[in-house]
Backbone as CSV, one residue per row, in Angstrom:
resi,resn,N_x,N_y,N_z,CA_x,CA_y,CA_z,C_x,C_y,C_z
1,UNK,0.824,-1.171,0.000,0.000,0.000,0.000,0.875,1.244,0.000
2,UNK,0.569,2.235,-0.835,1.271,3.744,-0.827,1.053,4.478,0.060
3,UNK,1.798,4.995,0.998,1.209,5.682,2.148,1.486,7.635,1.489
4,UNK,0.647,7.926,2.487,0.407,9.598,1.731,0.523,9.979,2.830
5,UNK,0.844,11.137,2.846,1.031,12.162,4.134,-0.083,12.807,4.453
6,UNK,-0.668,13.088,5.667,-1.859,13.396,6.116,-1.994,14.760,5.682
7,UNK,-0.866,15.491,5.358,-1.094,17.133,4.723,-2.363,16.906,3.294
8,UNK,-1.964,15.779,2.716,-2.819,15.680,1.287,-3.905,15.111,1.231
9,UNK,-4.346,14.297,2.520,-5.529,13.874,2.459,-6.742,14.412,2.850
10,UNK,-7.632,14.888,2.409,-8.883,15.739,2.655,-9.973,14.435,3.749
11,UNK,-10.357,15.017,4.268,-11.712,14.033,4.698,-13.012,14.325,4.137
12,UNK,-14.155,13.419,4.851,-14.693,13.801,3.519,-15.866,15.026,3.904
13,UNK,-15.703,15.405,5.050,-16.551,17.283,4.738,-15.630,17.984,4.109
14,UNK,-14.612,17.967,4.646,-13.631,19.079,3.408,-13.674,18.452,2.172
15,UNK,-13.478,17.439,1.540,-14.375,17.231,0.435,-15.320,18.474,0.051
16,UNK,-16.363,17.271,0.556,-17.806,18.321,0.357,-18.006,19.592,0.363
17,UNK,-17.452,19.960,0.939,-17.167,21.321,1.704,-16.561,21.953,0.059
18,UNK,-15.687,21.946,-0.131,-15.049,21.890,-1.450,-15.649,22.179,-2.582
19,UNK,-16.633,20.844,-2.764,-17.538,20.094,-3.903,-18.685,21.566,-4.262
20,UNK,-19.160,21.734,-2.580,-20.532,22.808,-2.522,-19.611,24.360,-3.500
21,UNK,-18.695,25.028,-2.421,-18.130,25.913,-3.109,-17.780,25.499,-4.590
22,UNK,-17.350,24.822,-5.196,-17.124,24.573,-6.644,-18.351,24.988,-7.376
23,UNK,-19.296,24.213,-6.749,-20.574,24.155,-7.509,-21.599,25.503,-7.468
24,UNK,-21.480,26.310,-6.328,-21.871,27.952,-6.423,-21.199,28.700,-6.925
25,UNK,-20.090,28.507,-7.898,-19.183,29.284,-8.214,-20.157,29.170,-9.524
26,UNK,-19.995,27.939,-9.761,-20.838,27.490,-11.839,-21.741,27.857,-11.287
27,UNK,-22.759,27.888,-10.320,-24.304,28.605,-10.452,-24.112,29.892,-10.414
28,UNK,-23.005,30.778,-10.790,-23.581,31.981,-9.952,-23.118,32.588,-11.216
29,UNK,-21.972,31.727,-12.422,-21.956,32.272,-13.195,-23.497,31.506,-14.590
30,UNK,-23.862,30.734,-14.354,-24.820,30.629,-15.056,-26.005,31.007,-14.928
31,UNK,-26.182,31.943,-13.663,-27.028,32.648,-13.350,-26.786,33.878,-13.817
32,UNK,-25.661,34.333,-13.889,-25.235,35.776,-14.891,-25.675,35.814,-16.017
33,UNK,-25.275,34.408,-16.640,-25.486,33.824,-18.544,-27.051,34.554,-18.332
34,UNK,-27.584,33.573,-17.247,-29.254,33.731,-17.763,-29.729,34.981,-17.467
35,UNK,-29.858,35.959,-16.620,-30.016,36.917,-16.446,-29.958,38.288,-17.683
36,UNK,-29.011,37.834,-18.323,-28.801,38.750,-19.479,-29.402,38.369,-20.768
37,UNK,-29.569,36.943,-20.965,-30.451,36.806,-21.879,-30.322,36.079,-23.366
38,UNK,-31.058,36.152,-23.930,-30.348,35.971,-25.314,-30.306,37.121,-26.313
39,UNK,-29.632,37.453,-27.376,-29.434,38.545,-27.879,-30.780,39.262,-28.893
40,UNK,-31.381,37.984,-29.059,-32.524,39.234,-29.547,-33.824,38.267,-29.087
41,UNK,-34.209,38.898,-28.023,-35.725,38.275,-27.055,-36.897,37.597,-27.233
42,UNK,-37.215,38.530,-28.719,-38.639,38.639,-29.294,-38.582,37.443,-29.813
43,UNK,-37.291,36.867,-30.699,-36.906,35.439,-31.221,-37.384,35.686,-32.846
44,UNK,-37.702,37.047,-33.155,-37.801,37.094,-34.236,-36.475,37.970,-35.196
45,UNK,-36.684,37.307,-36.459,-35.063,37.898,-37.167,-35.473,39.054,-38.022
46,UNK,-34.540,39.965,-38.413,-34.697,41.137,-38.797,-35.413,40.844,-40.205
47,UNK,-36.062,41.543,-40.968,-36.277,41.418,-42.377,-35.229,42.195,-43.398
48,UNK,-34.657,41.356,-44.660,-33.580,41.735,-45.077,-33.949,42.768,-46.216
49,UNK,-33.335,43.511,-46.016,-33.780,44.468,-47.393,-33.574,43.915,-49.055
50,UNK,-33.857,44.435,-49.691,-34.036,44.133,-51.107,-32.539,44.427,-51.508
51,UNK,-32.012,45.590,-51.060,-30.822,45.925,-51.756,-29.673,44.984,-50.727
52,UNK,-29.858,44.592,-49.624,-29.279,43.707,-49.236,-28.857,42.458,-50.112
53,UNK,-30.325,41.809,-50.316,-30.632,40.700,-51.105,-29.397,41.255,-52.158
54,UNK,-29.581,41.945,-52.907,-28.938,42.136,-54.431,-27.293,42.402,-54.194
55,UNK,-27.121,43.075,-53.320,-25.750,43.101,-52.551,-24.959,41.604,-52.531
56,UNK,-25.759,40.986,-51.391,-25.004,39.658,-51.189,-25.066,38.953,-52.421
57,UNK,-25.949,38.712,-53.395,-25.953,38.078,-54.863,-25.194,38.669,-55.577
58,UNK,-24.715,40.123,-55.900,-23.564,40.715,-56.336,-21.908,40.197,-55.737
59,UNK,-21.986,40.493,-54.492,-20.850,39.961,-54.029,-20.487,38.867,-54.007
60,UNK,-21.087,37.803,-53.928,-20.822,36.369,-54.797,-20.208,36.371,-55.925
61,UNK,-21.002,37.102,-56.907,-20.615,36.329,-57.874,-19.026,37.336,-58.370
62,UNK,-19.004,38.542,-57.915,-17.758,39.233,-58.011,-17.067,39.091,-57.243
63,UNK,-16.857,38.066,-56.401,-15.918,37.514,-55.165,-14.528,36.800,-56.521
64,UNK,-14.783,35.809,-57.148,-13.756,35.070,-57.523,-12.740,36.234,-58.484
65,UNK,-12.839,36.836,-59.188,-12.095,38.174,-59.530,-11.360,38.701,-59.018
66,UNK,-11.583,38.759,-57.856,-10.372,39.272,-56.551,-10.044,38.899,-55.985
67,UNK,-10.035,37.255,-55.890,-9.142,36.329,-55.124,-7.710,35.193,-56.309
68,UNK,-6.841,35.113,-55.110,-5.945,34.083,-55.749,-6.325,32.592,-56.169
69,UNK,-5.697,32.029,-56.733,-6.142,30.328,-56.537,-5.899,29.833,-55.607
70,UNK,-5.160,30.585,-54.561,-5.302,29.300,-53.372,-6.137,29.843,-52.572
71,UNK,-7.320,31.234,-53.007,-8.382,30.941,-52.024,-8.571,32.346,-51.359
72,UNK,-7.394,33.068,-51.203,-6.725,34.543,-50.426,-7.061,35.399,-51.171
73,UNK,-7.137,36.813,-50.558,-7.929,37.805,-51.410,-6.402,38.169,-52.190
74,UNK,-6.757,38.707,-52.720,-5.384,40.073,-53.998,-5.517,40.416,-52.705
75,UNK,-4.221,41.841,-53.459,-4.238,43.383,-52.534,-5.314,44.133,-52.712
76,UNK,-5.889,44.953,-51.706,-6.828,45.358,-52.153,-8.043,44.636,-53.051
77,UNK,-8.398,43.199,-53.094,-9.158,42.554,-53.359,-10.430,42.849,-52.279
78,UNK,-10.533,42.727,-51.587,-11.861,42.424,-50.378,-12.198,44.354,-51.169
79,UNK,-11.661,44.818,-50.739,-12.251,46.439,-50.752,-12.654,46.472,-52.144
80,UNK,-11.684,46.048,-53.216,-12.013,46.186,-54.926,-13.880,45.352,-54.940
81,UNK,-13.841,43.993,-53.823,-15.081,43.075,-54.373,-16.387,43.912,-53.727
82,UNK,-15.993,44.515,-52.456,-16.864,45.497,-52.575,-17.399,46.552,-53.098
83,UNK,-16.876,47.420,-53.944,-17.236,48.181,-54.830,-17.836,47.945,-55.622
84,UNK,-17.227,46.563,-56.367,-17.648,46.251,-57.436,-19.238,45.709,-57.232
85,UNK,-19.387,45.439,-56.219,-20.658,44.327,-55.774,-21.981,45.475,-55.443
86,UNK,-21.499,46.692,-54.659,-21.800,47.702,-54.393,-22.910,48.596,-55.981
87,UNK,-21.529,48.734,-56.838,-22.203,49.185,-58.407,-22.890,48.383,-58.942
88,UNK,-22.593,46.709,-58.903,-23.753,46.081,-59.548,-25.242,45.902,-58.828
89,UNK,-25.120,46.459,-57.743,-26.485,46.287,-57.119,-27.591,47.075,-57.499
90,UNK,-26.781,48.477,-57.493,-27.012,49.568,-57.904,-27.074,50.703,-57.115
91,UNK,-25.797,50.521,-55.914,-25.851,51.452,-54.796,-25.050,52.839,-55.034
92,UNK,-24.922,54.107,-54.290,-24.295,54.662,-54.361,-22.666,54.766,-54.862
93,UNK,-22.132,53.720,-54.104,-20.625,53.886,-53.615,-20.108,53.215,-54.854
């Protein structure tokens, strides 16, 4: 048998004792979680605009133009695919 030094052995209320504090620590932060909520309440999602719609279908398809073949934008690619995605929608910018 391995003998242990009585400094390391807990009994078992200090255990417990232990176990309880551990376990009000996780309730008190999952009582924070819940308290605040989820980020949008009502559970309903925004409605997307039209020029949204035409935006993200623009930027698709003018995405591959400004990227490399292994996947990475150019220089100035991300900012160029926005513009470009921007004019075909038919926005200002």
């Amino acid at each position: 048998m391995i003998s242990v030094s009585r400094d390391m052995m807990l009994t078992v209320d200090e255990y417990l004792a232990l176990r309880r504090l551990l376990d009000s620590a996780k309730e008190s932060e999952g009582s924070q979680l819940s308290i605040e909520g989820p980020e949008n309440p009502s559970g309903k999602r925004r409605k997307v605009s039209s020029y949204n719609r035409k935006y993200k279908a623009a930027f698709k398809k003018v995405t591959p133009r400004y990227k490399l073949k292994s996947g990475k934008w150019k220089k100035n690619g991300f900012r160029s695919a926005v513009k470009a995605a921007h004019k075909m929608a038919g926005g200002k910018k």
